[in-house]
ZADO-1210 file (C-alpha; in nm, 4 decimals, padded with zeros to 6 digits):
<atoms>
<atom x="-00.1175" y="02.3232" z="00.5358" code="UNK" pos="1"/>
<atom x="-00.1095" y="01.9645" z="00.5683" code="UNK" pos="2"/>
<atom x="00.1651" y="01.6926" z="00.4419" code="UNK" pos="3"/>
<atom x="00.0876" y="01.4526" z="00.1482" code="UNK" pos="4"/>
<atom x="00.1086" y="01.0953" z="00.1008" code="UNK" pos="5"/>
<atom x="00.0352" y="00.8808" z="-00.1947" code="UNK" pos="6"/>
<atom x="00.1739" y="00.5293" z="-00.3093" code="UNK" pos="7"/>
<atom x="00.1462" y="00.3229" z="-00.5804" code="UNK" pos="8"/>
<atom x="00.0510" y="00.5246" z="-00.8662" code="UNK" pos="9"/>
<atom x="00.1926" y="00.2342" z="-01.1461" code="UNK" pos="10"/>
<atom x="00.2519" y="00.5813" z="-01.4362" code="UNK" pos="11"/>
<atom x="00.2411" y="00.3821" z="-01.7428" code="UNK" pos="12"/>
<atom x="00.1608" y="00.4849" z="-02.0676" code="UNK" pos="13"/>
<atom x="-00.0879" y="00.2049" z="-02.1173" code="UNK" pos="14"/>
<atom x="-00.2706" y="00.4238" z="-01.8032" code="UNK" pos="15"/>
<atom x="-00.2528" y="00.7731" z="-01.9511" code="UNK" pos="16"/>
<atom x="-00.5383" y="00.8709" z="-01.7538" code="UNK" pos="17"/>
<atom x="-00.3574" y="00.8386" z="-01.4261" code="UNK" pos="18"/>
<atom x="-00.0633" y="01.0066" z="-01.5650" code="UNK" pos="19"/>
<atom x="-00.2764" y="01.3157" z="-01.6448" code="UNK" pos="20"/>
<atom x="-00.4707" y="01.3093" z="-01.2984" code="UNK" pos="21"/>
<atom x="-00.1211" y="01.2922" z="-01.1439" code="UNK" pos="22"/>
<atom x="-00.0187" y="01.5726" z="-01.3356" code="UNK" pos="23"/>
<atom x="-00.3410" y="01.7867" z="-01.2436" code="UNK" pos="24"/>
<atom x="-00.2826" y="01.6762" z="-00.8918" code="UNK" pos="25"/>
<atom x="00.0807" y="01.8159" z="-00.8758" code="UNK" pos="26"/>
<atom x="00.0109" y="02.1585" z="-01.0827" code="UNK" pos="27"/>
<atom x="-00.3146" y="02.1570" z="-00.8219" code="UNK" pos="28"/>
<atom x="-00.3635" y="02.0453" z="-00.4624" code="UNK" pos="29"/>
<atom x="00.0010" y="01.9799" z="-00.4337" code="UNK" pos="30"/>
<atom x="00.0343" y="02.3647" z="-00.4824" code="UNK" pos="31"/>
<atom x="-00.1128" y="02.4025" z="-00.1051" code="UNK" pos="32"/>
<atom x="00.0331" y="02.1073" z="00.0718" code="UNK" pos="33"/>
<atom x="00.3626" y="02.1787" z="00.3184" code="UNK" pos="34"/>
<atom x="00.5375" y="01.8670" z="00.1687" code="UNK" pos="35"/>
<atom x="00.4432" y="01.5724" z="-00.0247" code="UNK" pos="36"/>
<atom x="00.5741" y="01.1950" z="00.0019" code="UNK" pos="37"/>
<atom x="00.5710" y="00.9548" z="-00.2737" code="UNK" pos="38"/>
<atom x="00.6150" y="00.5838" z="-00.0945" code="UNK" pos="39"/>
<atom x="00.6856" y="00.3548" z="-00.3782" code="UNK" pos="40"/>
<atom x="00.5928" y="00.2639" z="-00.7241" code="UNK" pos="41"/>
<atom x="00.5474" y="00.6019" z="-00.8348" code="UNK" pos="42"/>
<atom x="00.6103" y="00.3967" z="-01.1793" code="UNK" pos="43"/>
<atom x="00.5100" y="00.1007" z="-01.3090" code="UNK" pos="44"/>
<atom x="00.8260" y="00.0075" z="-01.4605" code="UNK" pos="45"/>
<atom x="01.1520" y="00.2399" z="-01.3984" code="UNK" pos="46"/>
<atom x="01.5278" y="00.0562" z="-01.6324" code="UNK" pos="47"/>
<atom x="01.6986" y="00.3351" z="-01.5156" code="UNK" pos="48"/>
<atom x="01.7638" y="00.7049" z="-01.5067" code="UNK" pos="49"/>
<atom x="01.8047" y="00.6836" z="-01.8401" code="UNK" pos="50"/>
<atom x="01.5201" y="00.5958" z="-01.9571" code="UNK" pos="51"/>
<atom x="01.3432" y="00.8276" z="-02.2420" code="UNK" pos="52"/>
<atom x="00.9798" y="00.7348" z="-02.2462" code="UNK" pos="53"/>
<atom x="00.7940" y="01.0286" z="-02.3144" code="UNK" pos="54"/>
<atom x="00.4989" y="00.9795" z="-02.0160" code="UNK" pos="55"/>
<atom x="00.8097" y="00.9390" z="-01.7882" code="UNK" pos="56"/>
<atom x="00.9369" y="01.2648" z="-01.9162" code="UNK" pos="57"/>
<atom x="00.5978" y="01.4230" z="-01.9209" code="UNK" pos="58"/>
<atom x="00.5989" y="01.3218" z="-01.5123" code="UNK" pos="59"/>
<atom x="00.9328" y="01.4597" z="-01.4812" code="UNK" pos="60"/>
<atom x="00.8443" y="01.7840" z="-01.5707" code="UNK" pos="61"/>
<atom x="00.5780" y="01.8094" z="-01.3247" code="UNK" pos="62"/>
<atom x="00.7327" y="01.6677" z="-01.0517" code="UNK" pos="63"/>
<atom x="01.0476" y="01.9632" z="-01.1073" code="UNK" pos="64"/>
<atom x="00.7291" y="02.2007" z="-01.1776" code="UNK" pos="65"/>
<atom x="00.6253" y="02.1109" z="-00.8205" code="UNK" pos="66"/>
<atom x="00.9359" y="02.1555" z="-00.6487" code="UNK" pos="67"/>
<atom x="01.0430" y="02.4139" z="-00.8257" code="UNK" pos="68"/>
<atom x="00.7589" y="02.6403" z="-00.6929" code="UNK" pos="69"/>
<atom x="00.8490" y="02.5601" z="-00.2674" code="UNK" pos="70"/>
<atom x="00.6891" y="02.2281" z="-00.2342" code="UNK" pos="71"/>
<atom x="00.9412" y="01.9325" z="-00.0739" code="UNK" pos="72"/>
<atom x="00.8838" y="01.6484" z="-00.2389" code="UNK" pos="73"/>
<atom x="01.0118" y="01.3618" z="-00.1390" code="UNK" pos="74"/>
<atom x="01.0048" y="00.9761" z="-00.2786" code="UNK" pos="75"/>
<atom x="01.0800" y="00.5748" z="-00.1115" code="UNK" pos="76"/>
<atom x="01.1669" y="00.3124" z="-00.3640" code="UNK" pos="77"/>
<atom x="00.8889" y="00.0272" z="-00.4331" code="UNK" pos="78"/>
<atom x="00.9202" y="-00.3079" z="-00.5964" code="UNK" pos="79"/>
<atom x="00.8734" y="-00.1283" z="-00.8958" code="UNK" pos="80"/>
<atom x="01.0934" y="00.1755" z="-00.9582" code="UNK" pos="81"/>
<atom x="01.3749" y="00.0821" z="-00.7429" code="UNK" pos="82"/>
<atom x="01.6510" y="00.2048" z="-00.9722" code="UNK" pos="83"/>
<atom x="01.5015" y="00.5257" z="-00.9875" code="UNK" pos="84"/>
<atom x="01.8496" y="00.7319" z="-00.8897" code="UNK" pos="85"/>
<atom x="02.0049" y="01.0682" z="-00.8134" code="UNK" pos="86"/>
<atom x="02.0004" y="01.1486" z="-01.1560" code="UNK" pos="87"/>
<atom x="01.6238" y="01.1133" z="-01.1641" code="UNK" pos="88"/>
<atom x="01.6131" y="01.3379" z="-00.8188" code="UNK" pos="89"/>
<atom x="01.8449" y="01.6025" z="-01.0171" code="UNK" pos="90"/>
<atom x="01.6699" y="01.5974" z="-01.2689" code="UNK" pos="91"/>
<atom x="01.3264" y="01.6470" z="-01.0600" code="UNK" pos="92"/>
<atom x="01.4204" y="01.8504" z="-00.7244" code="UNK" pos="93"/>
<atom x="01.2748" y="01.5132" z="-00.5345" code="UNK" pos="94"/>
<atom x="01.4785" y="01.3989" z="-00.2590" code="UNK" pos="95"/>
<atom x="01.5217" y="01.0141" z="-00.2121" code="UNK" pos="96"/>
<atom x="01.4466" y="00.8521" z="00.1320" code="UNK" pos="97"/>
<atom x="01.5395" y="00.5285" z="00.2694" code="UNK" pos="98"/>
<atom x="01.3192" y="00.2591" z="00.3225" code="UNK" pos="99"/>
<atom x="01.2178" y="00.3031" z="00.6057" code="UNK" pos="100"/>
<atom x="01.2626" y="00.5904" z="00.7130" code="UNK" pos="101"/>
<atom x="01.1333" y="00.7942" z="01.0847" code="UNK" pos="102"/>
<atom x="00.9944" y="01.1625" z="01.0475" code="UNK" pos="103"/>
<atom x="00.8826" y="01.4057" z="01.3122" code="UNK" pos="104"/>
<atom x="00.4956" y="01.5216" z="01.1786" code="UNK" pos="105"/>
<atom x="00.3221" y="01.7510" z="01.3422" code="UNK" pos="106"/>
<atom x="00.4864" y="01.6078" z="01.6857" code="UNK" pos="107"/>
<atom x="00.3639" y="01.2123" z="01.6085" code="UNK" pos="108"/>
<atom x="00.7151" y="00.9891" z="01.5016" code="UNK" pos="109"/>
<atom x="00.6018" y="00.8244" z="01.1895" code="UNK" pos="110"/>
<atom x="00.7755" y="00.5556" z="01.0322" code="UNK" pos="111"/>
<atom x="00.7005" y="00.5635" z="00.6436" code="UNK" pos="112"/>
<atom x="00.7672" y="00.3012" z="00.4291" code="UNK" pos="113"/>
<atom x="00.6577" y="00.1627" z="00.0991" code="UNK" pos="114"/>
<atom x="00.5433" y="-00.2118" z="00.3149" code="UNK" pos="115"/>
<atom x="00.6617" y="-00.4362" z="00.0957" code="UNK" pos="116"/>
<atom x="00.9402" y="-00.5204" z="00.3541" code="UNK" pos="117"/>
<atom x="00.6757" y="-00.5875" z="00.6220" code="UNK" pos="118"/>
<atom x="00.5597" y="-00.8733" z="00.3517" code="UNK" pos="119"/>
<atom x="00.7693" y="-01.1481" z="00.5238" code="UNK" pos="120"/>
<atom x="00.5166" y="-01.4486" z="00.4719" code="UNK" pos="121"/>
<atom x="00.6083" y="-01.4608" z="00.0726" code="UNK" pos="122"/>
<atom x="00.9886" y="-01.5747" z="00.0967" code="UNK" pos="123"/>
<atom x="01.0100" y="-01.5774" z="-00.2396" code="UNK" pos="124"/>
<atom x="00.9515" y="-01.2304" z="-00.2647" code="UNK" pos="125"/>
<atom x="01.1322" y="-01.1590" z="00.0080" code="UNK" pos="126"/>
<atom x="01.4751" y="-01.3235" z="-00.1703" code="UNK" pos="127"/>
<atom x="01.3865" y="-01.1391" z="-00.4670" code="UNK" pos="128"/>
<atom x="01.3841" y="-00.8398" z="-00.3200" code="UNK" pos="129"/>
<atom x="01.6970" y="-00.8749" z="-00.1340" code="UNK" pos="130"/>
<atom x="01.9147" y="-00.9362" z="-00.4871" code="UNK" pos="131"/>
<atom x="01.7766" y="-00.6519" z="-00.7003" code="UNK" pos="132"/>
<atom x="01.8518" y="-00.3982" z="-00.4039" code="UNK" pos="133"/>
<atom x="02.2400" y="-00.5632" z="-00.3913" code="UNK" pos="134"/>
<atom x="02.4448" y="-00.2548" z="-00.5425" code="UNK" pos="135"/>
<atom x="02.6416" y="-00.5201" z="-00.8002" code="UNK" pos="136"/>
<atom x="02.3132" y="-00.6189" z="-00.9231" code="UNK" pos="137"/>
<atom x="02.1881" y="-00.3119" z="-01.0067" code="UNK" pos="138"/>
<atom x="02.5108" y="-00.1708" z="-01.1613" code="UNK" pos="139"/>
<atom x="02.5122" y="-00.5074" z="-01.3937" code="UNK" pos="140"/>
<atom x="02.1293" y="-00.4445" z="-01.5042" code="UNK" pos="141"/>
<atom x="02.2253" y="-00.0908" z="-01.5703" code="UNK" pos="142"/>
<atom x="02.5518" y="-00.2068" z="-01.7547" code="UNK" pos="143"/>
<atom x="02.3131" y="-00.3474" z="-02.0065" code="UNK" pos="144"/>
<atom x="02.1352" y="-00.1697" z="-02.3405" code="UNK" pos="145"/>
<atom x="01.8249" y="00.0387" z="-02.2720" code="UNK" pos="146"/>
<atom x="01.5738" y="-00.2280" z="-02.4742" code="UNK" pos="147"/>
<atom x="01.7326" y="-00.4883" z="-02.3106" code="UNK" pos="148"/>
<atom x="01.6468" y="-00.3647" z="-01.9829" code="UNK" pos="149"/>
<atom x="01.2867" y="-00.3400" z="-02.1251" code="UNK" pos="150"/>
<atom x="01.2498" y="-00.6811" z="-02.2166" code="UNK" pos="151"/>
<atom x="01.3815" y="-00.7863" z="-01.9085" code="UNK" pos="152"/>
<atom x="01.1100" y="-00.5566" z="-01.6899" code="UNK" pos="153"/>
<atom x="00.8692" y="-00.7010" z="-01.8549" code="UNK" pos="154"/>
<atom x="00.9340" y="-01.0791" z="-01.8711" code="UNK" pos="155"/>
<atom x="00.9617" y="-00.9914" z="-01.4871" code="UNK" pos="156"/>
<atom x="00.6359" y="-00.8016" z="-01.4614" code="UNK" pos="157"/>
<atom x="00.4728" y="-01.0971" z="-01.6508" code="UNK" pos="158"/>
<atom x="00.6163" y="-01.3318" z="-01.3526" code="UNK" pos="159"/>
<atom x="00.5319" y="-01.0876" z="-01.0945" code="UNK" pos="160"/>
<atom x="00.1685" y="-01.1103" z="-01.1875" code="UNK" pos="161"/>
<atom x="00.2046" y="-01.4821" z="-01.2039" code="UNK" pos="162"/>
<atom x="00.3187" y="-01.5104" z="-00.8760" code="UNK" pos="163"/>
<atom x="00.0608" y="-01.2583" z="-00.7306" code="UNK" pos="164"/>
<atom x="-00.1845" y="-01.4864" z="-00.9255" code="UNK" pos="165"/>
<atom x="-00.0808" y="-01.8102" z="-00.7352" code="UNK" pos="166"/>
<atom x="-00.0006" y="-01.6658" z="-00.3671" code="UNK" pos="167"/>
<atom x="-00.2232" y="-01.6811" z="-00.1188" code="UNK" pos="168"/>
<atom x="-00.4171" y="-01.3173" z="-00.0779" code="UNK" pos="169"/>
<atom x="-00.2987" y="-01.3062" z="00.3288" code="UNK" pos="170"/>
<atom x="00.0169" y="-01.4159" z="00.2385" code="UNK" pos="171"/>
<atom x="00.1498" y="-01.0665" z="-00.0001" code="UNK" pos="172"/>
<atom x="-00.0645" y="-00.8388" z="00.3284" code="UNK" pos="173"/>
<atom x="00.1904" y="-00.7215" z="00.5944" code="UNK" pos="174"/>
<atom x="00.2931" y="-00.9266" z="00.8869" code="UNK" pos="175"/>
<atom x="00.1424" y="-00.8233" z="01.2491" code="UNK" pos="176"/>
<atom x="00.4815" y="-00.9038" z="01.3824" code="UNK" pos="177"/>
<atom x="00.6658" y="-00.7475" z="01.1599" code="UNK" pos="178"/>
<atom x="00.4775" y="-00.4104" z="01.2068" code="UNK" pos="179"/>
<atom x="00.4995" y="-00.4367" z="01.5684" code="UNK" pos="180"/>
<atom x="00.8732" y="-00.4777" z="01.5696" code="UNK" pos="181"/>
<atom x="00.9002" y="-00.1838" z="01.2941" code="UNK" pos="182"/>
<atom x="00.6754" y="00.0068" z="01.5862" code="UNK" pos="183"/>
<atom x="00.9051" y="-00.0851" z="01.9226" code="UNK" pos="184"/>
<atom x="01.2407" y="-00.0595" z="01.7407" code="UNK" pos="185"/>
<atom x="01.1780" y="00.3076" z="01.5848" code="UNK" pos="186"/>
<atom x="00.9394" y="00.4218" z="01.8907" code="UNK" pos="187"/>
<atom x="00.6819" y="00.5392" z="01.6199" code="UNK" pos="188"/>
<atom x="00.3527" y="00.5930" z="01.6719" code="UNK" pos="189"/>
<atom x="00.2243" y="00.6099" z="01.3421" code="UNK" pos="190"/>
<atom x="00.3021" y="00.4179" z="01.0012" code="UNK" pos="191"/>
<atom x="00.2008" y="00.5029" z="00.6434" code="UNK" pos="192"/>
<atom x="00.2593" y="00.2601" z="00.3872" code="UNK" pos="193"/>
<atom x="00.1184" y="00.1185" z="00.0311" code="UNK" pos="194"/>
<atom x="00.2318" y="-00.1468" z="-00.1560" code="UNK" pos="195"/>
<atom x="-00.0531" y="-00.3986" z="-00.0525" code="UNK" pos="196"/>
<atom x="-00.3318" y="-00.1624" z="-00.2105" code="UNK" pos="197"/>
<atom x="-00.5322" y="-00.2365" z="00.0620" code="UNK" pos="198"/>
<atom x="-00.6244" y="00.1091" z="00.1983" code="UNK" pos="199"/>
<atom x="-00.7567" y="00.1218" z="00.5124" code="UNK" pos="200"/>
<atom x="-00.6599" y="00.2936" z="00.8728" code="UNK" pos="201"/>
<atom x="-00.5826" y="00.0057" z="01.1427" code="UNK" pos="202"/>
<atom x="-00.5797" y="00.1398" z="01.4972" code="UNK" pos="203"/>
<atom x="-00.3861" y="-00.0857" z="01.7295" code="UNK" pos="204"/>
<atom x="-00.2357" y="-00.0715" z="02.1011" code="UNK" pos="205"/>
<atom x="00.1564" y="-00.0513" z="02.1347" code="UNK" pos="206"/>
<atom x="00.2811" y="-00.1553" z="02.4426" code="UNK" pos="207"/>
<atom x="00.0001" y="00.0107" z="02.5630" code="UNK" pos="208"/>
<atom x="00.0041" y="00.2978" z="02.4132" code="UNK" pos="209"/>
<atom x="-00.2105" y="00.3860" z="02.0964" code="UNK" pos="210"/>
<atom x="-00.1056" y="00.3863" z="01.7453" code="UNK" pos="211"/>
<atom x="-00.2126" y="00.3420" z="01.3789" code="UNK" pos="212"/>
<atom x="-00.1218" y="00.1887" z="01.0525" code="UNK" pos="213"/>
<atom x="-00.2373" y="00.4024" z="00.7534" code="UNK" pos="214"/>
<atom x="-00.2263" y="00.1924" z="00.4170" code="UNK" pos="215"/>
<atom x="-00.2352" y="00.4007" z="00.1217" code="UNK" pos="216"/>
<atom x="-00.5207" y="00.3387" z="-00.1713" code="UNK" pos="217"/>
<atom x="-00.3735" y="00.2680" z="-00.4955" code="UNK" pos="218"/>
<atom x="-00.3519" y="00.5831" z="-00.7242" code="UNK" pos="219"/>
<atom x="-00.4095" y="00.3587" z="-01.0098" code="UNK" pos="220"/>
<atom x="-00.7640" y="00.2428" z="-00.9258" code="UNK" pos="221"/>
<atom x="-00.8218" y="00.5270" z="-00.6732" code="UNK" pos="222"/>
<atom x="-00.6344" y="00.8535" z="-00.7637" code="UNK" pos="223"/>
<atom x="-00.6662" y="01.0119" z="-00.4101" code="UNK" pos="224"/>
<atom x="-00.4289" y="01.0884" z="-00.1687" code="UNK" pos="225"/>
<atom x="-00.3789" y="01.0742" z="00.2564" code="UNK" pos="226"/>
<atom x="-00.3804" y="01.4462" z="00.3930" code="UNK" pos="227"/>
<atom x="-00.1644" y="01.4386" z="00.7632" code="UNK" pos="228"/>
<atom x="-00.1918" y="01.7703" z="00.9471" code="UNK" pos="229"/>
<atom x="-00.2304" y="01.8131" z="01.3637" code="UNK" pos="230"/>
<atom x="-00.5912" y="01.7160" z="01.3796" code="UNK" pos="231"/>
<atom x="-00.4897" y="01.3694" z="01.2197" code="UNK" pos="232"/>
<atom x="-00.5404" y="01.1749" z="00.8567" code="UNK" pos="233"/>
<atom x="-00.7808" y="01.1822" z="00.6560" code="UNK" pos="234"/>
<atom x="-00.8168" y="01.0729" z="00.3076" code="UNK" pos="235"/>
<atom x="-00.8643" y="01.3198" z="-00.0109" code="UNK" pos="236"/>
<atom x="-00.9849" y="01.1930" z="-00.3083" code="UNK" pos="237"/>
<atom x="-00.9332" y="01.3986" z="-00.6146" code="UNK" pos="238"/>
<atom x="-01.0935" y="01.4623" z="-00.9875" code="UNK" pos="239"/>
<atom x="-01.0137" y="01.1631" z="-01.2016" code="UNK" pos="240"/>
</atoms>
């Protein structure tokens, strides 16, 4: 059976579509696989455990529906559901992983991640990113009323896109260096990451010795998943 990756599904209720091939793909495939990783964004827009929009529920359900029947699921934070919290894993059987984080598969160290860390060429983003992971801020946005979180995501989804809009394309991709250090500081010989949607499989040489970076499609646009096993990736797409 092999292990499951997927990144950067964006569940939104404006996408109902990919919330019901998500669905189909846990209460299907997901049935067979020996574990299945989630690296970031499983949501387009998470204010907190909670939060009770029905499509988020509806996900919920499935995700608890997955784990309930054997399969480890596990999830990494992205830029957008980074409050998801241990109430959400309670309430779904997921467990939470750092960012990032080594694993052992199928004898290969692989460093998973969601990649927006390796982004260091936007430091605006980068600054960003380093407040709303800060423990006080987090507590203070969760301090505040459930719509008033919502306004909030979306005034900063609004500027996210505006940003995205402006930035140079090479700029938001991951940074060679950055990988490589990621590679010689964890010994890994293998990273899987999303977060740039920019799917692809990038063979490269470690101090001599051979690796790869696996980027994750986005399951917004894409709906298909990376299957790991012994023999190696390889990428499955599924029913839309």
């Amino acid at each position: 059976m092999p292990t499951l990756f997927a990144s950067d599904l964006h569940l939104d209720s404006e996408s109902p579509w990919a919330i019901d091939a998500f669905i189909a793909f846990l209460q299907g495939p997901a049935r067979s696989a020996e574990a299945l990783y989630l690296l970031g964004d499983l949501f387009e827009v998470w204010v907190g455990d909670d939060d009770d929009n029905i499509d988020h529920a509806r996900t919920c359900a499935a995700l608890r529906g997955l784990t309930a029947s054997g399969v480890p699921t596990y999830v990494i934070h992205g830029n957008r559901d980074f409050l998801l919290g241990e109430s959400f894993a309670a309430r779904t059987g997921v467990k939470l992983l750092p960012d990032p984080v080594l694993v052992d598969l199928y004898g290969v160290p692989t460093l998973l991640s969601h990649g927006d860390v390796f982004c260091t060429e936007d430091p605006a983003y980068q600054q960003l990113r380093s407040i709303v992971r800060q423990t006080s801020w987090q507590e203070r946005f969760l301090a505040l009323p459930l719509d008033s979180r919502r306004l909030l995501a979306n005034a900063a989804r609004a500027g996210s896109k505006a940003h995205t809009q402006r930035t140079i394309p090479t700029i938001m991709d991951v940074n060679p260096e950055a990988v490589l250090r990621a590679f010689r500081a964890t010994g890994a010989r293998r990273l899987i990451h999303g977060h740039t949607h920019r799917p692809a499989i990038h063979p490269c040489v470690v101090d001599g010795v051979s690796s790869e970076r696996v980027v994750l499609a986005p399951w917004y646009e894409a709906a298909s998943c990376v299957a790991v096993d012994a023999s190696g990736v390889r990428e499955i797409p599924l029913p839309r």
